[in-house]
C-alpha positions, -999 to 999 in steps of 0.1 A, spaced: 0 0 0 28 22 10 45 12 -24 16 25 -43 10 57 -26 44 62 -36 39 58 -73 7 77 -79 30 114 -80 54 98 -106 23 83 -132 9 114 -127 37 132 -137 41 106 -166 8 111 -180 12 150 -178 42 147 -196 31 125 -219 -1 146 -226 19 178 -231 40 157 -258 9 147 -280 0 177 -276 30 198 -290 29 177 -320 -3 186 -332 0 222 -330 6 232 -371 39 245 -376 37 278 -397 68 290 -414 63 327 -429 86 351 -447 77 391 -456 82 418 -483 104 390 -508 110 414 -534 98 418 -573 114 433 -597 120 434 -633 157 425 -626 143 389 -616 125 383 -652 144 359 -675 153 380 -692 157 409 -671 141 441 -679 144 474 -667 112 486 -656 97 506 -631 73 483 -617 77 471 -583 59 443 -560 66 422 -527 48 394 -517 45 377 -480 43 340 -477 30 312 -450 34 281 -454 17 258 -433 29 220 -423 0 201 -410 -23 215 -438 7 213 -466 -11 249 -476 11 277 -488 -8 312 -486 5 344 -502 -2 382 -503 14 406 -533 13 437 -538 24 458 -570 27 489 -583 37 513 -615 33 483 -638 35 496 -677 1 483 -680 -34 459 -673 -23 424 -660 -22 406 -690 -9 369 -665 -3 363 -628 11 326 -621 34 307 -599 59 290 -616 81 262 -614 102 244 -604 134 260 -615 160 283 -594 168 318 -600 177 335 -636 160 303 -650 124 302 -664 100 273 -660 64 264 -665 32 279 -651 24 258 -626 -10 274 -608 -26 307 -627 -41 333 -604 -74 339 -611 -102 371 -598 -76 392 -594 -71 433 -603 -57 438 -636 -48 471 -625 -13 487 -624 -10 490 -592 -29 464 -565 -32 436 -538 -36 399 -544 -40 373 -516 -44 335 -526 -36 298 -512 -22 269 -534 -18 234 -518 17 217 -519 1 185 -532 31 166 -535 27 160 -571 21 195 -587 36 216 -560 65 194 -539 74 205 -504 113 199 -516 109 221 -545 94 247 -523 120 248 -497 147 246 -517 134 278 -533 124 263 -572 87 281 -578 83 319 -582 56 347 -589 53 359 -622 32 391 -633 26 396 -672 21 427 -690 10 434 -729 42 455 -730 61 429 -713 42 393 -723 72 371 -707 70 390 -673 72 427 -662 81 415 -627 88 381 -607 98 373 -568 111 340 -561 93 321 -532 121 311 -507 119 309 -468 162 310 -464 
């Protein structure tokens, strides 16, 4: 009897600290970076423009979800594309891999959108190792006025 009196404090303590450890793991693990920069000096190849953008980023873990916000400005002209692309590095060009769609084709404006890193379209590797980028398309510019590449480093 004496014995088990002894032991209740220490499960106790067990269970707590067990509890506290499944717990931890199923908080989502959110990994964000602000204001990555576009420019025209990014666009393969570059152009000298004086558009301007940045874009914030969150990626979330448990939900493999990747949610952005960009903002532009002094573009040459309507929106004529908005895409990610991907999955190259930078100062190479690569395929449209998810086009934007509802957004302003103004000069100057604010986009927010999600994109799910499937695993087969989007891969959490290629996202990481910083291979997809964001792309805005102008008449005067068809190949890209300005483009930020997507890395968390």
């Amino acid at each position: 009897m004496i014995l088990i009196k002894t032991l209740k404090p220490v499960y106790l303590l067990v269970a707590c600290l067990m509890l506290l450890i499944s717990c931890s793991k199923n908080k989502p693990t959110i990994i964000s970076r602000q204001f990555l920069p576009m420019s025209g000096s990014q666009v393969v190849p570059a152009k000298t423009v004086s558009a301007v953008g940045n874009f914030d980023i969150d990626y979330n873990q448990s939900t493999r979800t990747l949610s952005y916000s960009v903002l532009w400005s002094s573009l040459s002209g309507p929106i004529t594309g908005f895409h990610i692309h991907g999955s190259s590095g930078r100062g190479v060009n690569a395929p449209v891999l998810q086009g934007f769609i509802g957004y302003p084709i103004t000069q100057s404006g604010i986009y927010k959108g999600s994109v799910l890193i499937d695993g087969v379209v989007f891969k959490e590797e290629d996202l990481f190792a910083g291979k997809y980028y964001i792309n805005i398309h102008t008449m005067a510019n068809p190949g890209g006025e300005i483009r930020g590449q997507i890395e968390f480093q």
